[in-house]
matplotlib code that plots the C-alpha trace (Angstrom):
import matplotlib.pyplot as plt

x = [19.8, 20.6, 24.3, 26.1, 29.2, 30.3, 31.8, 35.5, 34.8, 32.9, 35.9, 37.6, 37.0, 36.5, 34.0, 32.5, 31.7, 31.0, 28.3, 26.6, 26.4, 24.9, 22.0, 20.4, 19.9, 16.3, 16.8, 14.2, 16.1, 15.4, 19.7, 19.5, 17.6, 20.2, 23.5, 25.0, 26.9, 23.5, 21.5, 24.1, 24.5, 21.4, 23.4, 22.1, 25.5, 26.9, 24.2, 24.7, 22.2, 23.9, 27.8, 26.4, 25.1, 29.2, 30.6, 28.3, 29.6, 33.2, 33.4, 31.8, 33.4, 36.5, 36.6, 37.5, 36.4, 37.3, 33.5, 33.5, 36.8, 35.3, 32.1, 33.3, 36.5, 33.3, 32.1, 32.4, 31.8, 29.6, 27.5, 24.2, 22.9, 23.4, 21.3, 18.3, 18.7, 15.6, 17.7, 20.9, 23.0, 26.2, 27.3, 30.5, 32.2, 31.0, 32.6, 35.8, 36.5, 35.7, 38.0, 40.8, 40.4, 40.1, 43.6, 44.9, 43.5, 42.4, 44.0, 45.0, 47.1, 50.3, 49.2, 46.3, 48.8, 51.8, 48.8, 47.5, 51.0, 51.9, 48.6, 48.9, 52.5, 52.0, 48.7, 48.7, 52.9, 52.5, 56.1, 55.9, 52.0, 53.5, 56.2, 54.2, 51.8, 54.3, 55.5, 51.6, 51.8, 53.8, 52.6, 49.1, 48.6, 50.0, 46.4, 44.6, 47.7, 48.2, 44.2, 44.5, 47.5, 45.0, 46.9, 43.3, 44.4, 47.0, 45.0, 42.4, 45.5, 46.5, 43.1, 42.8, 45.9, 44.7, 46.3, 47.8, 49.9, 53.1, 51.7, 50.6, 52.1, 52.0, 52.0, 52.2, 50.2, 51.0, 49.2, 47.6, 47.5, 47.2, 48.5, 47.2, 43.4, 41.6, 41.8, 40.1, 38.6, 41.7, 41.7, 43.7, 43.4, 43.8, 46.0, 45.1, 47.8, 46.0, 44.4, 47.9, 49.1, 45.9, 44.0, 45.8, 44.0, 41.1, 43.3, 44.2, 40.7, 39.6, 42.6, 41.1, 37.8, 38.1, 40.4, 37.8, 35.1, 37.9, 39.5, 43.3, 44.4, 47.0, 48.8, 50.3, 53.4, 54.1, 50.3, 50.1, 47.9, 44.8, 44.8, 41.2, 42.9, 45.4, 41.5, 40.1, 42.4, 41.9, 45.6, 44.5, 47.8, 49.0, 45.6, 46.3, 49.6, 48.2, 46.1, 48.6, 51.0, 48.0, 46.8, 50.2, 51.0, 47.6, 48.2, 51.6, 50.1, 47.5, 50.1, 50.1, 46.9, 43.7, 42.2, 38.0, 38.0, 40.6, 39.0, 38.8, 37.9, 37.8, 34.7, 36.9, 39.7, 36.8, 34.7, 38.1, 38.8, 35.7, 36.0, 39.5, 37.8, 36.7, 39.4, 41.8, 39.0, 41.2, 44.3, 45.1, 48.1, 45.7, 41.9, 41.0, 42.9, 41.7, 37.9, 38.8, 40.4, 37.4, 35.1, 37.2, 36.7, 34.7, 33.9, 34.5, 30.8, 30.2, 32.2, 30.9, 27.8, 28.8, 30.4, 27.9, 28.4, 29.2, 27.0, 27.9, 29.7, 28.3, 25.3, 26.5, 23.1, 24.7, 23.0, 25.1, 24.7, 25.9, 27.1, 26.6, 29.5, 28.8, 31.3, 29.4, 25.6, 25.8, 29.0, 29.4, 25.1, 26.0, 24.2, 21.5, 24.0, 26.6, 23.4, 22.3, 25.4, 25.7, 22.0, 23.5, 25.5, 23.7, 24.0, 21.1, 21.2, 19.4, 19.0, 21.1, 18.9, 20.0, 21.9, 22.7, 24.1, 28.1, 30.0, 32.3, 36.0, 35.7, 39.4, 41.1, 38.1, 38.5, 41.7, 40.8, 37.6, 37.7, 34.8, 32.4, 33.4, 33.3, 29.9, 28.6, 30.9, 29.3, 25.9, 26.9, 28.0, 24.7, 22.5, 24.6, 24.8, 20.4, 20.6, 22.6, 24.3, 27.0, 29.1, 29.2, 30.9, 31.2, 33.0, 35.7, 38.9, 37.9, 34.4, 36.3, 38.8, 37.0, 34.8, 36.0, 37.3, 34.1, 32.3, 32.8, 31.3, 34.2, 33.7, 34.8, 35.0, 32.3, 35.0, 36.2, 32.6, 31.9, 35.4, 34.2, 31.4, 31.9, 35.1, 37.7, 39.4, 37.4, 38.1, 40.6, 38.7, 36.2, 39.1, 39.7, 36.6, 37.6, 38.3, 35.5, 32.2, 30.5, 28.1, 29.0, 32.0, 30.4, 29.8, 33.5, 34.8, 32.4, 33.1, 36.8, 36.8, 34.4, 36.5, 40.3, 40.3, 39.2, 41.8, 43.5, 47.1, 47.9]
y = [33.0, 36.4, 37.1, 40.3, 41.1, 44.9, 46.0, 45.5, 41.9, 41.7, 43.2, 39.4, 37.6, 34.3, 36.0, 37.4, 34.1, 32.6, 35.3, 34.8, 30.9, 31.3, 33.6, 30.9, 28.7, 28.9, 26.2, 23.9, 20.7, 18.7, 17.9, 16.4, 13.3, 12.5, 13.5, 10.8, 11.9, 13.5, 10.1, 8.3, 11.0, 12.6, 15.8, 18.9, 20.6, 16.7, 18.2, 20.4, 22.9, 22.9, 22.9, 26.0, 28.0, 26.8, 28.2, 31.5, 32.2, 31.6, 33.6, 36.3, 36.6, 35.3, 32.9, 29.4, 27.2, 24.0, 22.6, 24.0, 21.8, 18.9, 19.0, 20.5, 17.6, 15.4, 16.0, 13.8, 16.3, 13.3, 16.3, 14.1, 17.6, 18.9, 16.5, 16.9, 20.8, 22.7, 26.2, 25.3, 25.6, 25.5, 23.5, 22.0, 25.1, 26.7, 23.5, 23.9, 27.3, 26.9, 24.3, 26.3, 28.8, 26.1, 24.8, 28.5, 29.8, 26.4, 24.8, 21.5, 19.2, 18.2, 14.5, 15.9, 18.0, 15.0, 12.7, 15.3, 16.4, 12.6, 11.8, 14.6, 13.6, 10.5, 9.1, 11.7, 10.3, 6.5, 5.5, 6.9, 4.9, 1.8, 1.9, 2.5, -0.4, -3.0, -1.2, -1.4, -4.8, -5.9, -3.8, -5.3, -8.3, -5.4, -2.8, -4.2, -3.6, 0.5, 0.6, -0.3, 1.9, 4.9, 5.1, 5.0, 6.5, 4.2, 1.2, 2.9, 2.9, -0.7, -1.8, -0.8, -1.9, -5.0, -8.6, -9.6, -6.0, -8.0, -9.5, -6.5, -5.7, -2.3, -2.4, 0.7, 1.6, 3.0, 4.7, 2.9, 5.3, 3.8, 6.5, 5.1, 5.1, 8.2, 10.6, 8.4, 10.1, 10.5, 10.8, 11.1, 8.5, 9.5, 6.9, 8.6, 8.3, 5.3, 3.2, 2.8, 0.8, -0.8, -1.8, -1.2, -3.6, -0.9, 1.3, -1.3, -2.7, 1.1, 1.0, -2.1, -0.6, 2.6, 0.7, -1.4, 1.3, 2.6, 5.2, 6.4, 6.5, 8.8, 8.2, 11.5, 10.7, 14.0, 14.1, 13.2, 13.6, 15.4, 17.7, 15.6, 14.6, 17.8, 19.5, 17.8, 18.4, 22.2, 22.7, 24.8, 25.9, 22.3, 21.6, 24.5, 23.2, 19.9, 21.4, 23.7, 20.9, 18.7, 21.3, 22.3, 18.5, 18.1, 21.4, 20.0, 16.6, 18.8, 21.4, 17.9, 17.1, 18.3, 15.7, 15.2, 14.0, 13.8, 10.0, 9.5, 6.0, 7.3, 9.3, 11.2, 12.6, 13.5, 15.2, 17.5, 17.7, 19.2, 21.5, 23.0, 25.8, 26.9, 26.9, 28.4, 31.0, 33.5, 32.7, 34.6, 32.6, 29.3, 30.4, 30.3, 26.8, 25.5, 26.1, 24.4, 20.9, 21.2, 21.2, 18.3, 15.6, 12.6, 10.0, 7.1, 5.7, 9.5, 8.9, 5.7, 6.7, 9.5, 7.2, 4.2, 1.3, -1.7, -4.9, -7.6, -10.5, -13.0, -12.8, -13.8, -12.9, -12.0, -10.6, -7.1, -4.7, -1.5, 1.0, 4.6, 6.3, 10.2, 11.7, 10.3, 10.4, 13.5, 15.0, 14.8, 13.6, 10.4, 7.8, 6.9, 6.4, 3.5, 1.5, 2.1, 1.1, -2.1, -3.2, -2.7, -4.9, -8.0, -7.4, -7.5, -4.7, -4.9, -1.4, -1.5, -0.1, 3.4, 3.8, 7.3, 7.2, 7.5, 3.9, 6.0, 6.0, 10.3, 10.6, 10.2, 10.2, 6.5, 7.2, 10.5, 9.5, 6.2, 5.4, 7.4, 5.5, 2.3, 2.9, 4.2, 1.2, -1.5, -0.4, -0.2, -3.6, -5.0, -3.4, -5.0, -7.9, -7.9, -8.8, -11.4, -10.0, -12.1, -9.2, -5.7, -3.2, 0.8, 3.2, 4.8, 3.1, 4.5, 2.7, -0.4, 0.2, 0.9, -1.7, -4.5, -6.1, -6.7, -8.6, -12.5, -11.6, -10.2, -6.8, -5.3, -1.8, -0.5, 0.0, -4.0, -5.3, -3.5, -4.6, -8.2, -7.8, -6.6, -9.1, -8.6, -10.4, -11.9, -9.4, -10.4, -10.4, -13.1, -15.1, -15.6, -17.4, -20.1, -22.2, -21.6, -23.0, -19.4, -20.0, -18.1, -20.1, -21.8, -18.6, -17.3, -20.3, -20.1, -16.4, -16.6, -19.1, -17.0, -13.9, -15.6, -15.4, -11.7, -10.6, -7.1, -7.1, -4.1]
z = [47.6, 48.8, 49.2, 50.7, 48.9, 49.2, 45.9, 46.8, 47.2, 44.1, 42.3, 42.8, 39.7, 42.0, 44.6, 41.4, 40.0, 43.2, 44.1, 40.4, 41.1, 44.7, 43.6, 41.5, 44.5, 45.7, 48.7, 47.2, 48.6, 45.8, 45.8, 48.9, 48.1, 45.5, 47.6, 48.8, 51.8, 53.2, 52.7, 54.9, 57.4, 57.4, 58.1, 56.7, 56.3, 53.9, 51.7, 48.4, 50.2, 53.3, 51.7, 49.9, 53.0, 54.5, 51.2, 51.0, 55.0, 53.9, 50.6, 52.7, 55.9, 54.0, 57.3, 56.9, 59.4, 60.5, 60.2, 56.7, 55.3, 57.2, 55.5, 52.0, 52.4, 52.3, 49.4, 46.3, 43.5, 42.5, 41.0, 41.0, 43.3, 39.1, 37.7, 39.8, 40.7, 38.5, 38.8, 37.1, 40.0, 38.6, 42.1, 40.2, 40.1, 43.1, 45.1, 43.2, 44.0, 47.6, 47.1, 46.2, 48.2, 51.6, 50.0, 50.1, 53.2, 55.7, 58.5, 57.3, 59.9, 59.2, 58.2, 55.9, 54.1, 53.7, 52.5, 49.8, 48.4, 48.2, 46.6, 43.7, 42.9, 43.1, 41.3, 37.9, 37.2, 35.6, 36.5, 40.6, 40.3, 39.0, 41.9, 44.6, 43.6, 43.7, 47.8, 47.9, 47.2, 50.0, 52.7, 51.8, 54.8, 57.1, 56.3, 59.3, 61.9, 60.2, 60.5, 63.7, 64.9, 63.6, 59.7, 58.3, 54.5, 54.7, 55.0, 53.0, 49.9, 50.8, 50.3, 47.2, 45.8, 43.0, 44.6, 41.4, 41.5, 40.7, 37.4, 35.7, 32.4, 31.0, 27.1, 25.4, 23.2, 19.8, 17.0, 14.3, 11.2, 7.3, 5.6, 2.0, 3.8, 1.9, 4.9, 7.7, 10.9, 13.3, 16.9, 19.8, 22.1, 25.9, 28.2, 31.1, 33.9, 36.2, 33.7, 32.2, 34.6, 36.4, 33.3, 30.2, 28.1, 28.3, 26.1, 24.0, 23.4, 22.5, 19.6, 18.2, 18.1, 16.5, 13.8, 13.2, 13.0, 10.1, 12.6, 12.8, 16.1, 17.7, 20.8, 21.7, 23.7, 25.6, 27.0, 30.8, 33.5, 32.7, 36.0, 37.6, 40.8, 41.6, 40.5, 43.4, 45.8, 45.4, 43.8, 41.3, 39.6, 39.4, 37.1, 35.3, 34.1, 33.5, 31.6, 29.5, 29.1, 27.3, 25.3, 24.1, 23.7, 21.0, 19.3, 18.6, 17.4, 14.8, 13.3, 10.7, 10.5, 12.8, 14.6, 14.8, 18.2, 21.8, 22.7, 26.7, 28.0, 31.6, 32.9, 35.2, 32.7, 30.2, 32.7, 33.1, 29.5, 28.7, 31.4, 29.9, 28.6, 31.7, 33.4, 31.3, 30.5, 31.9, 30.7, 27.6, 26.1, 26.5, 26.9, 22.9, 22.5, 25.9, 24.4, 21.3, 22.9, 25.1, 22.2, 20.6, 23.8, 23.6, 25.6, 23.7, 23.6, 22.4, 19.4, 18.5, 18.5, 16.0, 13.7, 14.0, 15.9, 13.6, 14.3, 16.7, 15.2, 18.3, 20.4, 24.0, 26.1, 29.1, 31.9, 32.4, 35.5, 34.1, 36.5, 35.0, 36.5, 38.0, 36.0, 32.6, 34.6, 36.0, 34.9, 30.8, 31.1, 29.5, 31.1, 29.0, 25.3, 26.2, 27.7, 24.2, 22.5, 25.2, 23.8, 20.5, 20.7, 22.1, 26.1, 28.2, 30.4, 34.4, 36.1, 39.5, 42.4, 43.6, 40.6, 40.8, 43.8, 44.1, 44.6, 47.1, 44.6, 43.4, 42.6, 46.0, 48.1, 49.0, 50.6, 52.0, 53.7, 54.3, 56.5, 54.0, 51.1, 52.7, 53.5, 49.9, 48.3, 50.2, 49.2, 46.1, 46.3, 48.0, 45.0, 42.7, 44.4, 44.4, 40.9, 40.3, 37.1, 34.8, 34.4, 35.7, 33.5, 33.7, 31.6, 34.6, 36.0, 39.7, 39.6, 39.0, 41.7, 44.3, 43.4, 41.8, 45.1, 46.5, 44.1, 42.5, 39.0, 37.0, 36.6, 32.8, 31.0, 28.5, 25.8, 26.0, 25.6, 22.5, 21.5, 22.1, 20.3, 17.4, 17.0, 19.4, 21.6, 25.2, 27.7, 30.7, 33.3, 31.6, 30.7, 34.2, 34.5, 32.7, 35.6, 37.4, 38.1, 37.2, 34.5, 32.3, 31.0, 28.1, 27.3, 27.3, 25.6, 22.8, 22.4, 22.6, 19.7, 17.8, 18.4, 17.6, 14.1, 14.5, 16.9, 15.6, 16.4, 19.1]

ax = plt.figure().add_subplot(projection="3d")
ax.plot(x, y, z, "-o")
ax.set_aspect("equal")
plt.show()
């Protein structure tokens, strides 16, 4: 693509980067067949192709437009446009810095700014999460009435808030070292700020896995939010300390001992953790550690496969629908190794139709654009839905979010089958099934008494 910076603009570091990222793209339009805003619109400018033509004019004319936030706001940073682009557009980074610079320069109304501030305080901080989940709660039978009186993110955040709010427990977590092991792997285990309070049995399940695998696991109490959704929002500075604070936080943790792996169990927070390096590149107190932590993340299924998976203890059969998440498929490229460990382990895997298309969740997009995600979740659904599975599982806490809701087959994390498997506990949401006429329940029951005797104590 042919770009007209002058040399002054050049001289900007951002414009700089911008302008090298834009010249690899040769407009082939091969991203638009896997974009999933453009195959539900049908609009050239909800494509990567097109959101790059916005993002060239605005760099340029240093111009931002209203039709340019709209159609860049709709964007998922799915990055499946990455996947199938043959140039090596590095869109990912392109989107973020037009991000930031719609955030520093773009006319937001006053609503769209309220609803992003809350969002990014919000959402990253456990304890604030946890409190407005149980308002949520509440103000649940009201989401048709504020959808109806035009408070569509509201209704959109009320929908998504899990009916059994109320009953969830948050257990901590703690670390699980054997200091008379002969110097065992040891990682860091990431909580990550939502799963700790909508799913925390996924971080437990991980702990009993990597024990069992022989591993010493750290949790590092002053980590916190890894910087993902204050990324997406275009608040740059805000993911920048996130970032910092973590960093400082693991370096602390390995003036005692270095650790072989930082272990993420959501897509999302390792998609950012990798990406540290970049974007601390520039920071000189932080740039040579951020590379470093970067180099040290691991999706969990990643590290596993490193150390070798240990062989299943029961053979349950069941018929799994595995939904490759973008920030493993097309973000860390992960989609084809936890299918791999999942077969491993004794599940029979089904392909879901269209599956690498977005399910719609992206951080906050399923409260920022409502009707879009709607749309993408509900097709989601309906492919799932084609195949009848026994279980769905996927390996990122906003997959299961957004879609867990919509389906009556329970709907599990990556990390918790292989748990299972190789002799933990029956996940949660299978235990629910006890009382019901699904068939797998012979299933569960046979499992959970197989798996009681090898229960590891959190």
């Amino acid at each position: 693509m042919q770009t007209n910076f002058n040399a002054l603009q050049l001289g900007d570091p951002t414009i700089a980067r911008a302008d090298e990222i834009l010249r690899r793209c040769v407009h082939c339009g091969l991203c638009t067949g896997t974009c999933p805003t453009y195959v539900l619109t049908g609009d050239e400018r909800d494509s990567p192709r097109g959101r790059i033509y916005l993002m060239k004019q605005m760099f340029e004319n240093r111009d931002v437009t209203s039709s340019t936030v709209q159609h860049i706001d709709s964007c998922l940073s799915c990055l499946g446009c990455m996947t199938s682009c043959p140039s090596g557009v590095d869109y990912m980074h392109l989107v973020d810095l037009a991000r930031v610079r719609i955030e520093q320069r773009g006319h937001r109304s006053i609503t769209q700014r309220m609803s992003r501030w809350f969002l990014s305080r919000v959402l990253p901080n456990p304890n604030r999460f946890r409190l407005m989940i149980g308002i949520g709660w509440f103000a649940r039978p009201f989401r048709n009435i504020f959808a109806k009186l035009g408070f569509r993110r509201t209704a959109a955040a009320l929908q998504l808030v899990p009916p059994n709010a109320l009953k969830l427990k948050v257990l901590k977590p703690r670390s699980t070292l054997n200091p008379k092991a002969p110097k065992p792997k040891r990682v860091a285990l990431m909580l990550g700020c939502v799963q700790e309070v909508l799913a925390p049995s996924i971080n437990h399940a991980a702990i009993r896995l990597l024990k069992r695998h022989g591993i010493d696991v750290m949790v590092v109490k002053d980590e916190a939010c890894c910087g993902a959704l204050s990324h997406s929002l275009g608040r740059e500075e805000e993911a920048r300390a996130a970032a910092r604070h973590n960093i400082d936080a693991w370096t602390a943790a390995m003036r005692e001992r270095l650790l072989d792996a930082i272990v993420v169990t959501a897509g999302g927070c390792g998609t950012m953790v990798k990406d540290y390096g970049d974007l601390l590149a520039r920071d000189h107190g932080y740039a040579e550690r951020a590379e470093y932590v970067s180099g040290l993340a691991r999706d969990i299924t990643e590290f596993l496969d490193e150390v070798g998976l240990n062989p299943p203890v029961m053979w349950t059969g069941l018929k799994i629908a595995y939904h490759s998440a973008c920030s493993l498929q097309h973000g860390q490229r992960l989609d084809e190794l936890p299918r791999k460990l999942l077969e491993q382990a004794g599940y029979t895997l089904t392909d879901i139709p269209e599956g690498h298309l977005c399910c719609g969740s992206a951080g906050t997009y399923n409260i920022l654009e409502p009707e879009l995600s709607g749309q993408l979740r509900d097709r989601k659904l309906e492919n799932i839905e084609s195949i009848e599975p026994d279980v769905i599982v996927t390996g990122n806490i906003g997959c299961m979010t957004q879609l867990k809701g919509g389906t009556t087959a329970p709907f599990v994390h990556t990390v918790e089958l292989l748990d299972w498997a190789t002799g933990g506990p029956c996940p949660p949401a299978l235990i629910k099934m006890k009382d019901s006429a699904h068939p797998i329940e012979a299933l569960v029951e046979m499992a959970r008494a197989t798996a009681r005797d090898r229960e590891l104590v959190d």
